[in-house]
C-alpha positions as CSV (number, residue, x, y, z in Angstrom):
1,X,100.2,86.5,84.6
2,X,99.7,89.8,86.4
3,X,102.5,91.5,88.7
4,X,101.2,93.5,90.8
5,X,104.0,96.2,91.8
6,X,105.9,96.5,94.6
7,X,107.1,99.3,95.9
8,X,110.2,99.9,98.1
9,X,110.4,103.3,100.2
10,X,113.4,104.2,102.1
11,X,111.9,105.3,105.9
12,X,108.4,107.0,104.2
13,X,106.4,103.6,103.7
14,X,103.7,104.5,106.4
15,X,103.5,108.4,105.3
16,X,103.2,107.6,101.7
17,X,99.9,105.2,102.7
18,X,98.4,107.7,104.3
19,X,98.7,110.1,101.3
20,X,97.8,107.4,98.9
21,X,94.9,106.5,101.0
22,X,93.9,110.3,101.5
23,X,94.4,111.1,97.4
24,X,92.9,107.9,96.2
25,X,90.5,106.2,98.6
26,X,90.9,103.2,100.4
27,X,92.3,102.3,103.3
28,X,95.5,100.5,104.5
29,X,94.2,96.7,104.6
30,X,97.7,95.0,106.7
31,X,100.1,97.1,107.5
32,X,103.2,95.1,109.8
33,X,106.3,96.8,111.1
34,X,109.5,94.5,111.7
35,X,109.7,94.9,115.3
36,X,105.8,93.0,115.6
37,X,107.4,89.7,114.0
38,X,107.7,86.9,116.3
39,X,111.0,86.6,117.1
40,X,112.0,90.1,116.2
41,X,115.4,91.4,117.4
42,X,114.8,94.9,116.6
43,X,115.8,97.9,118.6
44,X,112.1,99.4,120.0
45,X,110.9,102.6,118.2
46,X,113.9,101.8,115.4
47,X,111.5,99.4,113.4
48,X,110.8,100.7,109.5
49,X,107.3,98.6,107.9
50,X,108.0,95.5,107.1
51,X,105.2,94.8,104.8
52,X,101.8,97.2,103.8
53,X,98.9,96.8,101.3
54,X,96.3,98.9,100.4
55,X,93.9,98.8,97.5
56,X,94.2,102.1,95.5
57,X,92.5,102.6,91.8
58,X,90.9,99.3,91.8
59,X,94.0,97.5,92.3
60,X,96.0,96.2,95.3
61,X,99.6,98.1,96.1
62,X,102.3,96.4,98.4
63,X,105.2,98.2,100.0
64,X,107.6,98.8,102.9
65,X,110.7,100.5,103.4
């Protein structure tokens, strides 16, 4: 079984997929902040990612913050 890794950032998640995405090709395939979930009772403009995933180097990375 493969696990694909997971990285946690704390408040960089959406500048680090832009680098990664500039440095490696690709391109961000979901990217969802907190504040967009249904529901959500998040103070507007105070929302960190919630999840992202973009396929770098052949394999898929997931993140947020």
């Amino acid at each position: 079984m493969k696990m694909p890794p997971y990285v946690t950032f704390s408040g960089t998640c959406r500048d680090a997929f832009e680098t990664y995405t500039r440095i490696f090709g690709g391109e961000v395939l979901f990217f969802q902040l907190y504040d967009e979930m249904p529901g959500a009772e998040v103070r507007p403009g105070t929302s960190l990612p919630l999840h992202g995933q973009a396929p770098l180097d052949k394999k898929t990375k997931d993140s947020r913050d």
